[in-house]
C-alpha positions as CSV (number, residue, x, y, z in Angstrom):
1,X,8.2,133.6,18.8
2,X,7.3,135.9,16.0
3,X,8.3,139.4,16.7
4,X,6.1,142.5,15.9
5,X,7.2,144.9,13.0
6,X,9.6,147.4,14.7
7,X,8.0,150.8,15.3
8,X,4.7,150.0,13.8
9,X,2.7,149.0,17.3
10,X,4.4,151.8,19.5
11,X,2.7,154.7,21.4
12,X,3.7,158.2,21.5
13,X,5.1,159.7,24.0
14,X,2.0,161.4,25.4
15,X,0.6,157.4,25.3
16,X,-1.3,158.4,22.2
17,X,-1.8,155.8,19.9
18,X,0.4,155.6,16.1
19,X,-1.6,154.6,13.4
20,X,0.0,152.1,11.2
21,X,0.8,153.4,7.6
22,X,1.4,150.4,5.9
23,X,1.7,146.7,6.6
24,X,4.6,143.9,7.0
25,X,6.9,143.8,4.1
26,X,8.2,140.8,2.9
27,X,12.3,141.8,4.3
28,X,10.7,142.0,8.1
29,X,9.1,138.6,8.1
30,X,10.2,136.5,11.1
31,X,10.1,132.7,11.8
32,X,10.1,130.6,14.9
33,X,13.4,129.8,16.2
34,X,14.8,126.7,15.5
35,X,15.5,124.5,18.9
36,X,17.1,121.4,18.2
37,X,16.4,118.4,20.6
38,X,17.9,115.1,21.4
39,X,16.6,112.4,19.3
40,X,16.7,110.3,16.2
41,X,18.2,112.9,13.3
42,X,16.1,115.4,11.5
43,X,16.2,118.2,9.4
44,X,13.8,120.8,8.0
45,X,14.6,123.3,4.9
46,X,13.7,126.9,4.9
47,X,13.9,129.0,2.1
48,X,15.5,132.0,2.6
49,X,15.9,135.4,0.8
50,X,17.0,135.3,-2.5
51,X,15.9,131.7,-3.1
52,X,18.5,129.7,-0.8
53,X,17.4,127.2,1.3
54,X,19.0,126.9,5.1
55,X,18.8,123.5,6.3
56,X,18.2,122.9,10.4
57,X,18.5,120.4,12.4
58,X,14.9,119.7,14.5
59,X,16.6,116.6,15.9
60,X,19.7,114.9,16.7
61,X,21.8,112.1,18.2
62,X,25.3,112.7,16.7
63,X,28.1,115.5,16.7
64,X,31.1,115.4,15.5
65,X,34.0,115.9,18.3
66,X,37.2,117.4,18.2
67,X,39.8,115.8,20.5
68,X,42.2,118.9,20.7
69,X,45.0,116.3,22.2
70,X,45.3,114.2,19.1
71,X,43.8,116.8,16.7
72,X,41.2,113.8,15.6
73,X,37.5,114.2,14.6
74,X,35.1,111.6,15.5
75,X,31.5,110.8,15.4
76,X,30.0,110.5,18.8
77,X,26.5,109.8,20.1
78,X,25.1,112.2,22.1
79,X,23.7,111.3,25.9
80,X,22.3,114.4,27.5
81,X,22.7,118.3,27.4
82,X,24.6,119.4,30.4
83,X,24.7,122.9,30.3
84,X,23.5,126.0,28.1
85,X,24.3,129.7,29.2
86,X,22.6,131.1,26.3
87,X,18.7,130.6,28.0
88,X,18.4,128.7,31.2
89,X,15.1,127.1,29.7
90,X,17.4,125.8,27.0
91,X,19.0,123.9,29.3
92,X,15.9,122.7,31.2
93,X,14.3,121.8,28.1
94,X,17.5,120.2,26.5
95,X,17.9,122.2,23.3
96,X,21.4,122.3,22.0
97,X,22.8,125.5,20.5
98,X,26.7,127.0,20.1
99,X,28.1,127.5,23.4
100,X,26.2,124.4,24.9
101,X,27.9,122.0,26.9
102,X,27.0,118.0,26.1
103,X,27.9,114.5,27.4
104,X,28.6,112.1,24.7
105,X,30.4,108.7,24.5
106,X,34.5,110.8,24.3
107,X,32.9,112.9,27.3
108,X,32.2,116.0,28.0
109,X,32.2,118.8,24.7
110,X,31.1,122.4,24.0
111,X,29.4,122.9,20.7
112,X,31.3,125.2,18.1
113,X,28.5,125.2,15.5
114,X,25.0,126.4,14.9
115,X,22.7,123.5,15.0
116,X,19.9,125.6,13.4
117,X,21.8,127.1,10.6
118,X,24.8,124.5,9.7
119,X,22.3,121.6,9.8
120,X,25.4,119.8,11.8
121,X,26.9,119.5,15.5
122,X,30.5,120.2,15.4
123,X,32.0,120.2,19.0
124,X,35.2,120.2,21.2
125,X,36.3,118.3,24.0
126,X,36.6,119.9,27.3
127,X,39.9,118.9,29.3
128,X,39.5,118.7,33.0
């Protein structure tokens, strides 16, 4: 969701209303928040502040896993999101970011990067 310029919409403390004295400037602008989903791989560029472009991931399949054991990294599809403790939509709806736990081929992993601003799935297996 795109947020509201900070302290430009507020009341006094009487419940008066504050006139805004000037419009949004260019530093406050605010995107939508970039949920990557399970499904065939995606990505979408931004441009960002000063010119650079951060790349996202809209969809995926694949994440790289870590087995700790053998110190290994392999490429593993991805079956299903299993758990997400940052949003408990998230997990309803699916949508991976870091801290996520997901099933893939090696088993269960949590994810160590941030889909929406790495453009990649790193993760980690867990050990039971």
């Amino acid at each position: 969701m795109v947020k509201p310029i900070e302290n430009l919409q507020k009341r006094k403390a009487t419940g008066g209303r504050i006139k805004r004295f000037r419009g949004r400037r260019a530093y406050e602008k605010d995107g939508y928040a970039a949920e990557t989903l399970l499904g065939p791989t995606e990505f979408y560029h931004r441009r960002m502040r000063g010119g650079s472009v951060k790349t996202s991931l809209k969809f995926v399949d694949y994440a790289n896993v870590l087995d700790s054991s053998s110190g290994k990294v392999q490429k593993a599809k991805i079956t299903r999101v299993l758990e997400n403790k940052a949003n408990p939509d998230y997990e309803r709806r699916g949508v991976i970011t870091k801290g996520a736990i997901i099933e893939t081929e090696m088993g269960n992993a949590r994810v160590t990067s941030r889909p929406a601003q790495d453009g990649v799935i790193n993760a980690v297996l867990i050990t039971q």
